[in-house]
matplotlib code that plots the C-alpha trace (Angstrom):
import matplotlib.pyplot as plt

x = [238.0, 240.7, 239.5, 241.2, 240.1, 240.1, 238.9, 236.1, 234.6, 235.7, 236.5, 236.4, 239.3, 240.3, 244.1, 244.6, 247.1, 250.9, 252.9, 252.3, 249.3, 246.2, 243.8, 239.6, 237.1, 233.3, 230.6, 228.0, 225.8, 228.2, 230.8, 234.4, 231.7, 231.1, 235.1, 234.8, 235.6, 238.5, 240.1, 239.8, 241.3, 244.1, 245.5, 248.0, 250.0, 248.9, 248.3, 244.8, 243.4, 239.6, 238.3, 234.2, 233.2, 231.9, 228.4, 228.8, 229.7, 230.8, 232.1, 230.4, 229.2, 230.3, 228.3, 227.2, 230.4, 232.2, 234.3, 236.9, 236.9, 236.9, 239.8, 241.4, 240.2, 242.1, 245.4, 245.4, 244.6, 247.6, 249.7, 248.3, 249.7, 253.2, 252.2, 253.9, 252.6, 249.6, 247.6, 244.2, 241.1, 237.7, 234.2, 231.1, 231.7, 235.0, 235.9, 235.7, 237.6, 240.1, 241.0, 240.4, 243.8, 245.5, 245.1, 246.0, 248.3, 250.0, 253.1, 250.9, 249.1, 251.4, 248.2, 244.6, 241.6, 238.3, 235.1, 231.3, 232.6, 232.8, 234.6, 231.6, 228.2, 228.4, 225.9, 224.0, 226.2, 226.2, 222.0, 222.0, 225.0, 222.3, 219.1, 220.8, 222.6, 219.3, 217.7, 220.2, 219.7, 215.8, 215.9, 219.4, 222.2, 219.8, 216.9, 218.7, 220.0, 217.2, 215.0, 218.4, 218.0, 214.6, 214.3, 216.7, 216.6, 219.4, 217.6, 215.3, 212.9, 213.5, 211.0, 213.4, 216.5, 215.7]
y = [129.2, 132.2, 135.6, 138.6, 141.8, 145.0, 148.0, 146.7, 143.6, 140.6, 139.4, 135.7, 134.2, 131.5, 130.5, 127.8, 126.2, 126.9, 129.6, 133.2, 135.0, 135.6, 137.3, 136.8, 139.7, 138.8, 140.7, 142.2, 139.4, 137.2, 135.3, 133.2, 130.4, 131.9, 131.1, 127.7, 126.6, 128.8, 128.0, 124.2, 125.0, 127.2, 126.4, 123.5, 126.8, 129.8, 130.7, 131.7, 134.0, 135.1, 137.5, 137.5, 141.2, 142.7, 141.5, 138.9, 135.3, 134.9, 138.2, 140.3, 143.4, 146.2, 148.6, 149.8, 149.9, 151.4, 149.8, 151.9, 149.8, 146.5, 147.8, 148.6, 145.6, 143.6, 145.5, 144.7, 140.8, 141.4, 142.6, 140.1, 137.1, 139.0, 139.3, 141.9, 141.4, 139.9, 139.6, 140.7, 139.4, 141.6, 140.6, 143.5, 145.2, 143.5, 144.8, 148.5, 147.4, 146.1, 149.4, 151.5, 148.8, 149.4, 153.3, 153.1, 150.6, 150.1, 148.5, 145.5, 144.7, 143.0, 142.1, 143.2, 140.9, 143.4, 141.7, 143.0, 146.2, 150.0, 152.4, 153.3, 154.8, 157.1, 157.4, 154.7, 152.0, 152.6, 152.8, 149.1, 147.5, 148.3, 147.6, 144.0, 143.5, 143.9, 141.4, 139.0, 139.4, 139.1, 135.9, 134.5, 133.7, 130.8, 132.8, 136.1, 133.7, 132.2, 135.4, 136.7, 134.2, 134.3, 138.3, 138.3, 136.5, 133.6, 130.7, 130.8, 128.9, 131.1, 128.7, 125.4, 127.5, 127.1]
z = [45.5, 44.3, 45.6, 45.5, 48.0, 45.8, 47.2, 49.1, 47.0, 47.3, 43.4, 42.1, 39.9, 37.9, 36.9, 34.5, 32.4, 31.9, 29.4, 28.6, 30.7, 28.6, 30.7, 29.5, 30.9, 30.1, 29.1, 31.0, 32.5, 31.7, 34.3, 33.2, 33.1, 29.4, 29.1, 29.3, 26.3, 25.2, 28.4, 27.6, 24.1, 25.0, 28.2, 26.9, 25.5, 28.0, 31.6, 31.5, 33.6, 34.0, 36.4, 37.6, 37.4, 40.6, 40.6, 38.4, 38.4, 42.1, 42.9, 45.5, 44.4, 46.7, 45.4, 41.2, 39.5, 36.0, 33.0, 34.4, 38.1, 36.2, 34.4, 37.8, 39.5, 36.4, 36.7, 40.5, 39.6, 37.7, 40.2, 42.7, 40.9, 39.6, 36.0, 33.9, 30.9, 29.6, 26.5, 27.1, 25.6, 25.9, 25.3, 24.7, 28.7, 28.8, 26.0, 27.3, 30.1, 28.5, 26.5, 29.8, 30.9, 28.3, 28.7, 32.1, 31.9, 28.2, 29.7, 30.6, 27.7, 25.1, 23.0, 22.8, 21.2, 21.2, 20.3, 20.4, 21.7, 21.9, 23.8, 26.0, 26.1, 28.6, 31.7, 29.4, 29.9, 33.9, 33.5, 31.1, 33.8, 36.6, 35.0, 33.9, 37.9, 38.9, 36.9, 37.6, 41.3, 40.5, 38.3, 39.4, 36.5, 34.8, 34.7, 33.2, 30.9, 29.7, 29.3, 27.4, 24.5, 24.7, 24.1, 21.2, 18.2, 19.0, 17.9, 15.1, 17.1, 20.7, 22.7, 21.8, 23.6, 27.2]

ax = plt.figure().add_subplot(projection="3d")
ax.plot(x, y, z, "-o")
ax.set_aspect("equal")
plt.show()
């Protein structure tokens, strides 16, 4: 199992593939299990590199953390395996993150993909990321997951989802 020590929490990583570094951060609740199937799909042309977000997935959570730390936690992935330049893809959370690494480190990113994002909301964000850490650490992933669907309108019929 790839970890990397950054500044007190020991992070979770996965490398696959072979060609130019794309590098995948999740959204909030989510984990590079959600990558899955991109990485299958793209890894015969890239290097691709997908990092759990403290307290998600199966990195430790030091302690409640900001867009901004999983921005610096990326950058010192980055640096960790030698990569110079990268293009970045960011989901919702990840999303912020990613343009909190590109503003603190524009050298890196060759390319950004933003998707389901904004550039922040402010002490709101911090309240939602530990309202939904907690819940995750009450239900565990698969039961966060399946209240998730179930409180938002995914499926038509919400009760066939989980």
């Amino acid at each position: 199992m790839a970890r990397l020590n950054n500044n007190g929490a020991s992070l979770f990583y996965e490398v696959t593939g072979s060609g130019p570094p794309v590098l995948l951060l999740h959204s909030l609740g989510g984990s590079v299990e959600m990558w899955r199937g991109l990485s299958a799909t793209i890894s015969s042309r890239y290097t691709v590199i997908a990092l759990d977000a403290r307290g998600h997935g199966k990195s430790e959570l030091a302690k409640p953390f900001t867009v901004e730390q999983q921005a610096a936690d990326a950058a010192a992935l980055l640096d960790y395996l030698g990569v110079s330049s990268v293009r970045v893809l960011g989901l919702s959370m990840g999303g912020q993150a990613a343009l909190h690494l590109t503003k603190s480190r524009p050298q890196l990113v060759a390319a950004l993909g933003l998707a389901n994002t904004s550039l922040g909301r402010g002490t709101d964000g911090a309240e939602r990321r530990a309202s939904v850490c907690s819940e995750i650490e009450h239900l565990g992933w698969n039961g966060y997951a399946r209240a998730y669907i179930v409180s938002r309108t995914v499926y038509p019929d919400r009760s066939s989802a989980v």
